[in-house]
C-alpha positions, 0 to 999 in steps of 0.5 A: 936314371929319371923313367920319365926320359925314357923311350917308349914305343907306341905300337910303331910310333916311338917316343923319345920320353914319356912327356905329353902335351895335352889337347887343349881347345884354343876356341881360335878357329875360322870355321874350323881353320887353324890360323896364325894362333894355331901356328905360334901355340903348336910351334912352341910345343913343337921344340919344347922336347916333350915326347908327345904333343897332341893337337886340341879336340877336332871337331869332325863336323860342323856341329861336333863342334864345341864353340864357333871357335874350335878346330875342325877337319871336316872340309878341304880348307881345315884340312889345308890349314892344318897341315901347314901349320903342322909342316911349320911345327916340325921343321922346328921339333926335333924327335917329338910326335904329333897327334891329333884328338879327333872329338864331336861335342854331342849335347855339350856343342853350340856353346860360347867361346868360355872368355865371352860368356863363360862356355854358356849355350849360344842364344838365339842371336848367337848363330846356334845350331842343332845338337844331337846326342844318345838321348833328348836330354839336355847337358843341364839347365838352360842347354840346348835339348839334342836331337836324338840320333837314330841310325842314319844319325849315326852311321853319318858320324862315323863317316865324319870320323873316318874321313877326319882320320884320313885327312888328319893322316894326310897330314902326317899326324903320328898319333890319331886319338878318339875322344870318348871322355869329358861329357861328348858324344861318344862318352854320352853313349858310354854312360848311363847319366846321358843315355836312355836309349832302349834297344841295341845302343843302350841300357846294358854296358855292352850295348851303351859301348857299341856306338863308341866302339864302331867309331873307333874300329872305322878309325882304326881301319880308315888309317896305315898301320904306321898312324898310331890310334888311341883314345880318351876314355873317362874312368869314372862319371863320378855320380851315382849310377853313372860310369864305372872304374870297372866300365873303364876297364871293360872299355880300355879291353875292348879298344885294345882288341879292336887294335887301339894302341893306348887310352888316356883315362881322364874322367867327369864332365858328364853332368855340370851338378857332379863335382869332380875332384881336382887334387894332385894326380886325382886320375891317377889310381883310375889309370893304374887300374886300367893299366893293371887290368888290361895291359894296354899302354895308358896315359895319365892326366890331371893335375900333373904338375912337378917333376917328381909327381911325373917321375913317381907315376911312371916309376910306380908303373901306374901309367906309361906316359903322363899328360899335363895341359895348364902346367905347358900352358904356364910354363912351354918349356916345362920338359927342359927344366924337368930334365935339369930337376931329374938329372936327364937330356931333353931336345933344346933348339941350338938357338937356347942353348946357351939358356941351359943350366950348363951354360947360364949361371943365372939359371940357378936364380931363376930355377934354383936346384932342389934341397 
């Protein structure tokens, strides 16, 4: 019997396997609006029987945002789309759960979309604006230098987080996700590479979490106890002197006595000069620490592409659930032919029905069975 078909029970929220749909950015919005591209990328992860799908990074205000492109909910319009969008989605899904990965860009914002010139900082004819961080320190070379948030700065952002929440409960998300990883905002306070503050929001791990941890705890309180609340945290800034597997798990701990139901430990993106490995299921062993040191449910991610490797991670009790991104990008109906490889039942429409193995012997040119 294949683990990665099995229910699992987030908090209230249950799953009827252990597939996720990443976040991904689609860098597509109108001012934070979803449009129409929104509509037909959603909608075919909306029937492709993962247990999870989990909306790209939103911006909680305008200059949270990473690119002129990318999803917000920060005013009535995004909020009026993207609840359209979705209500679309699921008239079309059959048991999967949606969430959303609530994000502020920090330093790493007033960027350009990646396909016009490369993610690059927008330049002066490119409408940029002000970015803030922990520190005035730029991402790197040629970035922007941030504003440094005080205070007022701060209790500002979680505001945009709390009410980001409730809209994104409004609009009947299952699943509400703090993104506090990849090199953003919150990660920029979690990690010693990117904040030198002095004072109570830096230096020592607990103070360089405090930040982070009022966001998430607003969150958590802004929401019904039905809308599940999670986080991507980073496991490791893989640098010198940056953030630690064992800082993941003091982090992971915290959240989850704050009432967080899971964290998705990716890592990197802390500094462009760190190279971050990219191997098969590099985060994995990050994950599994978590996950034995803390007991909250966890999410793996990266580099997660057959079956198999699927399977393994969740037999091995490594990770609860497993999250891909390119491998949905190359393949939306990747869930169906897993089931086939592992021999279990995924959601298909009644209108493909006749594509499944059972019933199309040309399934086995196209998708030939393992040795």
């Amino acid at each position: 019997m294949s683990l990665l078909f099995t229910p699992f029970s987030l908090g209230p929220v249950e799953l009827p396997n252990r597939i996720v749909v990443s976040p991904m950015c689609q860098y597509s919005a109108n001012d934070g609006a979803a449009g129409d591209w929104h509509l037909q990328h959603l909608m075919q992860y909306g029937y492709c029987g993962a247990g999870l799908v989990m909306v790209e990074a939103t911006g909680v205000e305008r200059r949270g945002r990473i690119t002129h492109g990318c999803l917000g909910l920060y005013s009535d319009d995004c909020e009026t789309a993207l609840a359209r969008t979705m209500s679309a989605v699921r008239r079309v899904s059959g048991s999967t759960r949606f969430g959303i990965q609530l994000a502020h860009a920090g330093r790493k914002a007033s960027a350009s979309i990646p396909w016009i010139r490369g993610g690059a900082p927008l330049g002066k004819g490119e409408d940029p604006w002000e970015t803030v961080a922990p520190s005035p320190v730029p991402f790197g070379p040629g970035w922007h230098t941030p504003e440094e948030l005080d205070e007022k700065g701060m209790e500002r952002i979680v505001e945009a987080f709390v009410e980001a929440a409730r809209r994104a409960a409004r609009a009947g998300f299952d699943v509400v996700e703090v993104h506090a990883a990849h090199g953003y905002l919150l990660h920029e306070f979690l990690s010693p590479l990117s904040n030198f503050r002095q004072g109570p929001f830096g230096g020592s791990l607990e103070n360089r979490m405090r930040f982070p941890l009022q966001v998430a705890k607003a969150v958590r309180a802004a929401v019904p106890r039905e809308v599940v609340v999670g986080a991507r945290i980073t496991g490791t800034d893989w640098g010198d002197k940056g953030f630690t597997p064992e800082d993941a798990v003091v982090f992971a701990g915290r959240l989850k006595e704050i009432g967080l139901k899971y964290v998705c430990v990716s890592s990197g993106g802390i500094l462009p000069s760190i190279r971050v490995p990219s191997s098969p299921g590099y985060n994995v062993p990050l994950a599994a620490k978590v996950k034995k040191a803390t007991g909250i449910a966890v999410r793996a991610v990266g580099m997660i592409v057959t079956p198999d490797q699927a399977e393994e991670i969740v037999a091995s009790e490594s990770a609860d659930l497993v999250c891909m991104a390119r491998a949905f990008l190359d393949n939306p109906r990747w869930v169906w032919h897993a089931a086939e490889a592992l021999g279990a039942d995924a959601h298909y429409p009644r209108q493909y029905e006749r594509a499944r193995r059972s019933s199309w012997p040309g399934a086995e040119l196209v998708r030939p069975r393992r040795p």
